[in-house]
N, CA, C and O of each residue as an XYZ file, in Angstrom:
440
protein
N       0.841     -1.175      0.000
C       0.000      0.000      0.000
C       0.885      1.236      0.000
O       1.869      1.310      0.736
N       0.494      2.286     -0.902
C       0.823      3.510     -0.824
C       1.239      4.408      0.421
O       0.260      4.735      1.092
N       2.435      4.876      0.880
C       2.344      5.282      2.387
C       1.236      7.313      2.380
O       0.907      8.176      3.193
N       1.139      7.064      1.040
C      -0.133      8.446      0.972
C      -1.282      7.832      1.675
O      -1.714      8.365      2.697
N      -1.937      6.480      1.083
C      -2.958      5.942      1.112
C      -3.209      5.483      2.990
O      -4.104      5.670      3.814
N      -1.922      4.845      2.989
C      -1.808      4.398      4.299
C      -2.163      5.311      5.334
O      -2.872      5.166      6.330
N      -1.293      6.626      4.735
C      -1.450      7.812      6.190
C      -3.050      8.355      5.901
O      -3.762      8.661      6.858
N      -3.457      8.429      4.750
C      -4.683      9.140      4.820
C      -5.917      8.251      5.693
O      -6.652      8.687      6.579
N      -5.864      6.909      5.134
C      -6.867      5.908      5.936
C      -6.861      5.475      7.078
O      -7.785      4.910      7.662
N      -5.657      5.754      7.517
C      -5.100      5.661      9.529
C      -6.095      7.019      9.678
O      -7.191      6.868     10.217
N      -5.681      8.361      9.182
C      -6.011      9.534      9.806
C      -7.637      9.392      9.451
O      -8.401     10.317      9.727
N      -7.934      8.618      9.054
C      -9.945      8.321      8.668
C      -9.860      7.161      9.986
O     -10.843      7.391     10.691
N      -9.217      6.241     10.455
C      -9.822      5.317     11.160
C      -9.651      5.837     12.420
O     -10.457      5.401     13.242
N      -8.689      6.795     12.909
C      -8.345      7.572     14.122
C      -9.263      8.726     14.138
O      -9.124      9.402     15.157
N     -10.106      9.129     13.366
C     -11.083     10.203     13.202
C     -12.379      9.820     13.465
O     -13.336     10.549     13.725
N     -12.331      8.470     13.365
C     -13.254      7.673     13.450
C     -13.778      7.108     15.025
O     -14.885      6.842     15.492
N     -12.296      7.074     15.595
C     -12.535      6.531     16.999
C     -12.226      7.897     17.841
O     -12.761      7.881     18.949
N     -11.617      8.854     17.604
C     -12.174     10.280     17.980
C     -13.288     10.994     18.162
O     -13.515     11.940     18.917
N     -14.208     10.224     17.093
C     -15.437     10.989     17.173
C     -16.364      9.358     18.131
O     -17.544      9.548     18.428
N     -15.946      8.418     18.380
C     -16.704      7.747     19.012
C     -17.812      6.737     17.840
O     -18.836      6.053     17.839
N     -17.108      7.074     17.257
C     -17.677      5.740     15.695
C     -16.972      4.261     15.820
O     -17.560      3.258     15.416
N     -16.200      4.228     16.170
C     -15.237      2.942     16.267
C     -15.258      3.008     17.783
O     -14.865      3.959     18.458
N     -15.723      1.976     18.183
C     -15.471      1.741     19.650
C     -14.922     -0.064     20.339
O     -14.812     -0.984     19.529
N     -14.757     -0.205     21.236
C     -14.528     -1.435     21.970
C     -15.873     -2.317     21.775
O     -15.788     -3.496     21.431
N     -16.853     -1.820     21.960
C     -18.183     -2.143     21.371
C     -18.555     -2.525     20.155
O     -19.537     -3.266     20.129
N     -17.948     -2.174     18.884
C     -18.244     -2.680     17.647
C     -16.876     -3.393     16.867
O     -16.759     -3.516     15.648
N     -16.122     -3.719     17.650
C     -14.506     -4.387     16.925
C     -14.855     -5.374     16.213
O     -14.035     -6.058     15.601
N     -16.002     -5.561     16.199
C     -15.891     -6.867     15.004
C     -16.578     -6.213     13.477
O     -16.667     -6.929     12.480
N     -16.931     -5.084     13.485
C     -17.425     -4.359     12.713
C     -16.897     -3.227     12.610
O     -17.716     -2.318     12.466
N     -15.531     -2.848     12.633
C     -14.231     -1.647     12.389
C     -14.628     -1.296     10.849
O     -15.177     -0.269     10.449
N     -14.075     -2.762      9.868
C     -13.830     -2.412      8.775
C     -15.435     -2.011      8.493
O     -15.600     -0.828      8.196
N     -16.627     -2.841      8.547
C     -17.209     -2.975      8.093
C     -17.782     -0.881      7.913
O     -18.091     -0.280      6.884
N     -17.705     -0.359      9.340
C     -18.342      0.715      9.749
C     -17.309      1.850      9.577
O     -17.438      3.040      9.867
N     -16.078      1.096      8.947
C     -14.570      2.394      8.753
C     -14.774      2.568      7.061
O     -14.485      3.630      6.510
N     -15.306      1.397      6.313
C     -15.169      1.457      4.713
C     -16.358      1.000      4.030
O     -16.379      0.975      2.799
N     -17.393      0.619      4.752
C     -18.445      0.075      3.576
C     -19.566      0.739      4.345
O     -20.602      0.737      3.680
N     -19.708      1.376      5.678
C     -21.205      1.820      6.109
C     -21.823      3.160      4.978
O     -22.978      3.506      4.727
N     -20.566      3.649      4.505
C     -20.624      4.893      3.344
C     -19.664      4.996      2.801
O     -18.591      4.548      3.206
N     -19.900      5.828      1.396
C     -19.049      5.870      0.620
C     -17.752      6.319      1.043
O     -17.909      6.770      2.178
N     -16.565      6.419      0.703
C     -15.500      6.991      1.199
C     -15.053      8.068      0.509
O     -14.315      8.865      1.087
N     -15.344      8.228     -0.553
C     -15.269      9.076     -1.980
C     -16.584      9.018     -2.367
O     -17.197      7.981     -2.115
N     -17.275     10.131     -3.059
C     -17.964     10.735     -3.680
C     -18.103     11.482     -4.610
O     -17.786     12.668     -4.521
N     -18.639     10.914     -5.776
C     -18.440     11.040     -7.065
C     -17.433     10.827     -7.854
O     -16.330     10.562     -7.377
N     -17.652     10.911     -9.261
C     -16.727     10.746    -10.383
C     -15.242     11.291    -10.389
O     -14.136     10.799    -10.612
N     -15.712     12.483    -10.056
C     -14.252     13.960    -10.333
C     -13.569     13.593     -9.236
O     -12.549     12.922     -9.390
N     -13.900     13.875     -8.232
C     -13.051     13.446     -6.687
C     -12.463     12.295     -6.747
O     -11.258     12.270     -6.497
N     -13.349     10.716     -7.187
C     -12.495      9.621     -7.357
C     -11.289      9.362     -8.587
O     -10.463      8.485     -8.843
N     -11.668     10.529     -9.108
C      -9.995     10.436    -10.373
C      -9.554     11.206     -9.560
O      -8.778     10.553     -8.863
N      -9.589     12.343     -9.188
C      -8.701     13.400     -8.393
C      -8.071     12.405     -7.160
O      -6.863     12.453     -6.931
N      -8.940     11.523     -6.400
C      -8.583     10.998     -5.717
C      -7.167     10.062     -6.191
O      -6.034     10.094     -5.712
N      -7.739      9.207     -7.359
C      -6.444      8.017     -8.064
C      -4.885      8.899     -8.203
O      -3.826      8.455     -7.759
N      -5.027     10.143     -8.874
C      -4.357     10.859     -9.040
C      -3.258     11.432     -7.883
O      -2.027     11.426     -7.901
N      -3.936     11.784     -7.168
C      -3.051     12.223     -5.514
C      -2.461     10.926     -5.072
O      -1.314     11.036     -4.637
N      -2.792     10.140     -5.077
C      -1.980      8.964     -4.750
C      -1.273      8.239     -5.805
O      -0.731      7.173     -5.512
N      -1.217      8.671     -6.941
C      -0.642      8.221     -7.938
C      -1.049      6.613     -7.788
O      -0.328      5.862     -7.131
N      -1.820      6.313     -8.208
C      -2.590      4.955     -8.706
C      -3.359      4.780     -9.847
O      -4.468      5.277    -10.042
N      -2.572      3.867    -10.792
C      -2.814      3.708    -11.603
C      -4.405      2.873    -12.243
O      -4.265      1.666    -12.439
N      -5.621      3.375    -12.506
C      -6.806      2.926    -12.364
C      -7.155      1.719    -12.648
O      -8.096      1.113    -12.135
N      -6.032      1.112    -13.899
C      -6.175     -0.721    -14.002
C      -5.626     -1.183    -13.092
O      -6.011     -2.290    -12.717
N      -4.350     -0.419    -12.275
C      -4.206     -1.424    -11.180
C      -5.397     -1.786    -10.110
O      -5.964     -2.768     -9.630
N      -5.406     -0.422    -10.053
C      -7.039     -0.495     -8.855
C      -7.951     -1.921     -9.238
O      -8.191     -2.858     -8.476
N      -8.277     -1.795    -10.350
C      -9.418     -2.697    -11.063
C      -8.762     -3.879    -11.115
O      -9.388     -4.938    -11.157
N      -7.739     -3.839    -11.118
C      -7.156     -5.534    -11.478
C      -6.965     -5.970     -9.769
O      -7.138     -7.166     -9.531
N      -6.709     -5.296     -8.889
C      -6.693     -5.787     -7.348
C      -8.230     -6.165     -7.148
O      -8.632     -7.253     -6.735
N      -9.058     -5.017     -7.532
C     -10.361     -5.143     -7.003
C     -10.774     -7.059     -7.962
O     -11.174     -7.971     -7.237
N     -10.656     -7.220     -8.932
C     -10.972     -8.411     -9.784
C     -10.288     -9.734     -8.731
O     -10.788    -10.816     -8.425
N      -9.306     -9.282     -8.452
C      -8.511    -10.391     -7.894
C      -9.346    -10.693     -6.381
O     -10.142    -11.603     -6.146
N      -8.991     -9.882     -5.699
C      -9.869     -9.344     -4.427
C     -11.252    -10.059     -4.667
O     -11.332    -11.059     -3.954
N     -12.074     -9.909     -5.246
C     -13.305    -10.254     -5.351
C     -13.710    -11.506     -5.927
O     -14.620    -12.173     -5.436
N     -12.700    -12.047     -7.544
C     -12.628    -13.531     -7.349
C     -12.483    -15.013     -6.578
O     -12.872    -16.172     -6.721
N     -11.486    -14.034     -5.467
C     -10.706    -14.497     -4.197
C     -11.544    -14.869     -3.125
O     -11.415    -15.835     -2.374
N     -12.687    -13.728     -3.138
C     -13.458    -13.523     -1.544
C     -14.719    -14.019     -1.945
O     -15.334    -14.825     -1.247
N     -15.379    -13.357     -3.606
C     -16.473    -14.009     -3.696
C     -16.993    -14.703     -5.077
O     -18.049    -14.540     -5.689
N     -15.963    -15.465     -5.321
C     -15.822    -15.991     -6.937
C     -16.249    -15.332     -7.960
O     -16.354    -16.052     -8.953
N     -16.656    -13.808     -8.186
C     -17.139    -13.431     -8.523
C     -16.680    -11.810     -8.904
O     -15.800    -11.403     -8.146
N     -17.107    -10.858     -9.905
C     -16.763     -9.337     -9.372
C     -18.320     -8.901     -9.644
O     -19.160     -9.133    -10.513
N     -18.239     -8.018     -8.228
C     -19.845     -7.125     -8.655
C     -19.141     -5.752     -8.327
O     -20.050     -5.166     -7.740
N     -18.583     -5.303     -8.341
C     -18.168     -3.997     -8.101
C     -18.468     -2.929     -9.966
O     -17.875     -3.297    -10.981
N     -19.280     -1.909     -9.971
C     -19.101     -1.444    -11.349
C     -18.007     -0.680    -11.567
O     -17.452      0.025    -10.725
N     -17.611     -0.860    -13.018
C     -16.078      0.124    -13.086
C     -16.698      1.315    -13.845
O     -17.244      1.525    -14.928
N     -16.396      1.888    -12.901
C     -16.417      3.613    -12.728
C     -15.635      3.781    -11.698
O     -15.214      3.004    -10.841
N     -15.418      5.521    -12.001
C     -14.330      5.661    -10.724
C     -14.803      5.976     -9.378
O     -14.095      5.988     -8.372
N     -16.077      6.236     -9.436
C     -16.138      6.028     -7.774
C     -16.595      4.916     -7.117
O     -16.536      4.990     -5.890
N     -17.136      3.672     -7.696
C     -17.042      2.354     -7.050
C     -15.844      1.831     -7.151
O     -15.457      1.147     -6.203
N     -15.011      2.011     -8.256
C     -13.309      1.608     -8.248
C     -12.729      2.128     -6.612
O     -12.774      1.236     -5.764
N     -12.285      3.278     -6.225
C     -11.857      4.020     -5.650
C     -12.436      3.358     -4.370
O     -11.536      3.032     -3.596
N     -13.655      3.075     -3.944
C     -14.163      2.849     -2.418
C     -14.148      1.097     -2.566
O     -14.156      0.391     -1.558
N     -14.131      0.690     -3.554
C     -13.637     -0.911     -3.336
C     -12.564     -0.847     -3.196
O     -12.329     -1.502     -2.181
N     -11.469     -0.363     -3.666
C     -10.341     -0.682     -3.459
C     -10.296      0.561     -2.157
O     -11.518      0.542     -2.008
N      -9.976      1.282     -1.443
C     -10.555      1.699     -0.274
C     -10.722      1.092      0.490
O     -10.112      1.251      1.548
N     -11.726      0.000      0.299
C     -12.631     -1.348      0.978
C     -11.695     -2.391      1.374
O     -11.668     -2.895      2.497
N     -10.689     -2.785      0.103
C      -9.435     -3.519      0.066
C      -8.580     -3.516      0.966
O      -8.110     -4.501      1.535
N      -8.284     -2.175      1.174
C      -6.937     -1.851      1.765
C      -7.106     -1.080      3.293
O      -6.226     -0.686      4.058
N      -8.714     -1.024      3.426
C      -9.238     -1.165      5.089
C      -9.020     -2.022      5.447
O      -8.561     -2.016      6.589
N      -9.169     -3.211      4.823
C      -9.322     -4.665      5.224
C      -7.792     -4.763      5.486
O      -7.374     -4.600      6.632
N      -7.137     -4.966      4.688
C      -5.450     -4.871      5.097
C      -4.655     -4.098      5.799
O      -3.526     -4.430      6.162
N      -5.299     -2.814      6.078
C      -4.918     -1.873      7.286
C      -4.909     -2.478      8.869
O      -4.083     -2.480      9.782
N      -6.563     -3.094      8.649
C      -7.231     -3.043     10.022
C      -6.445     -4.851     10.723
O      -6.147     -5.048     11.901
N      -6.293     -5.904      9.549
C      -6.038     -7.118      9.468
C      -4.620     -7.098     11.001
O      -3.724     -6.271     10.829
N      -4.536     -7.964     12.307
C      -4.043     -7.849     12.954
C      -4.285     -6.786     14.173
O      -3.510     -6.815     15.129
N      -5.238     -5.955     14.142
C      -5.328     -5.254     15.098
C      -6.994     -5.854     15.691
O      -8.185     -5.845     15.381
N      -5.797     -6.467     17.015
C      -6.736     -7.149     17.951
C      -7.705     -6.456     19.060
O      -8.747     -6.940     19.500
N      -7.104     -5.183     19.415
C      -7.527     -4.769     20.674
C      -8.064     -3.170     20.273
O      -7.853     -2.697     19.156
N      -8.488     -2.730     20.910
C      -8.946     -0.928     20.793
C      -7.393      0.055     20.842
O      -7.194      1.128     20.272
N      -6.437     -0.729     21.716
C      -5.865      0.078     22.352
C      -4.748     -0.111     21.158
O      -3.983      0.810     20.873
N      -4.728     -0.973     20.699
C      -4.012     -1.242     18.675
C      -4.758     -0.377     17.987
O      -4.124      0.429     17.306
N      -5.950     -0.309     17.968
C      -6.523      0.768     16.714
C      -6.199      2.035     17.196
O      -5.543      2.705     16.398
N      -6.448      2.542     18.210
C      -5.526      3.837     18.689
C      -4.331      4.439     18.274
O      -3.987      5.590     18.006
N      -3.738      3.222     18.298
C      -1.993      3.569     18.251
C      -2.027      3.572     16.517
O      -0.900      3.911     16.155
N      -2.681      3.384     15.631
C      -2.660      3.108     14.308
C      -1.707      4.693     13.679
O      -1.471      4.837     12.480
């Protein structure tokens, strides 16, 4: 992962348990309520602007998300456009952020 991507989605999951959205109470539902309860990006322009600031290349995106989704659900339902591109893969790399952090007092320190 991108260390742009990395620092921006720590500073979303620490914003998250700042405001009392992520708690000791829902740890089994981090990712679910850090990357899929809403969009993460919104709209078209923002999700290229978005690919762009992180310098990510949009078939890569799409070719993780294909892999990712063959992998998890034999299948891809994600549509390619850039703002379901952008919050699946988003979705991706919550999941690999959050992967290993057992305790509250780990998501803190993120």
């Amino acid at each position: 992962m991108k260390t742009s991507i990395e620092t921006e989605l720590k500073a979303h999951i620490l914003g998250m348990v700042n405001d009392g959205v992520l708690t000791e109470d829902n740890q089994e539902d981090w990712h679910q309520i850090a990357f899929n309860k809403s969009y993460y990006i919104v709209g078209h322009y923002q999700a290229n602007e978005w690919l762009k600031q992180h310098g990510v290349d949009a078939f890569e995106a799409i070719d993780d998300i294909i892999q990712y989704a063959n992998d998890n659900f034999g299948e891809v339902y994600t549509a390619v456009h850039p703002e379901s591109v952008v919050n699946m893969y988003v979705y991706i790399l919550g999941e690999e952020l959050l992967a290993g952090i057992d305790t509250f007092e780990e998501l803190k320190e993120l």
